[in-house]
C-alpha positions in Angstrom: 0.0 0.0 0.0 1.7 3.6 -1.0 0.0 6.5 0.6 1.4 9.6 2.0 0.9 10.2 5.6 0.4 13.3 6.5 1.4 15.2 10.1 -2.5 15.9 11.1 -3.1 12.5 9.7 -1.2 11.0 12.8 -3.2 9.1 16.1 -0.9 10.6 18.5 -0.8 8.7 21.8 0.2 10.9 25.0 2.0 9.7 28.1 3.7 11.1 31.6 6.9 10.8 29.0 6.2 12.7 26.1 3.9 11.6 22.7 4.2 9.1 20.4 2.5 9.2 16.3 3.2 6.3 14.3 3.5 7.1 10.7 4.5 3.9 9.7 3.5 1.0 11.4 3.2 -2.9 9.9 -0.7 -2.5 10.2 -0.6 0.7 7.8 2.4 -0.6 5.7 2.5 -4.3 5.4 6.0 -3.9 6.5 7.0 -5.7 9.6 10.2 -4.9 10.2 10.4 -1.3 9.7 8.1 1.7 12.0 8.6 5.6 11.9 7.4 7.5 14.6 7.1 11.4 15.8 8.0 11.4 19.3 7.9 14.4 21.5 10.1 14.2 25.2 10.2 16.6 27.8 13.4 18.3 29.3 14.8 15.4 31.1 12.2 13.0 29.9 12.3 9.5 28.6 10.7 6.4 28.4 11.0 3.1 30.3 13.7 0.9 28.7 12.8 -1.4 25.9 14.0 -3.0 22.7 12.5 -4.4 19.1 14.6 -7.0 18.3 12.9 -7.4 14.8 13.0 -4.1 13.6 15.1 -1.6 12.2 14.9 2.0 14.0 15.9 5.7 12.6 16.4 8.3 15.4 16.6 12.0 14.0 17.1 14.3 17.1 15.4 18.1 16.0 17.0 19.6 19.2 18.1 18.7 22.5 20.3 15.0 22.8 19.3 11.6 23.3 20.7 8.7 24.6 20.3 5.4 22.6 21.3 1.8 23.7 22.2 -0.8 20.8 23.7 -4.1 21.6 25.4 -3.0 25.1 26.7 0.4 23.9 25.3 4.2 24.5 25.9 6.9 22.5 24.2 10.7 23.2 
């Protein structure tokens, strides 16, 4: 299915850490390996720890830093 997804076209979930959208997501896509999400965090805020073994991630930092965790290493 090819579509283009739109910003206000976006479920957006809120929680104490921030927001989540998924814009693409294997219900939407077919795709089950691959997701793209708009997430909002806080000053200081993250979420609880987690991982997708069987998908591939992008992380594009707008402002501010992150901290992600792949395979036993952190990088900010």
């Amino acid at each position: 299915m090819s579509r283009f997804v739109m910003k206000d076209e976006i479920d957006v979930a809120e929680f104490d850490w921030g927001n989540a959208g998924m814009r693409i997501s294997p219900p939407s896509t077919g795709c089950t390996t691959f997701v793209a999400m708009d997430v909002n965090l806080g000053p200081g805020g993250g979420h609880p720890f987690h991982h997708h073994p069987d998908q591939d991630e992008v992380i594009i930092v707008k402002s501010g830093a992150v901290t992600q965790f792949l395979e036993g290493e952190s990088r900010t």
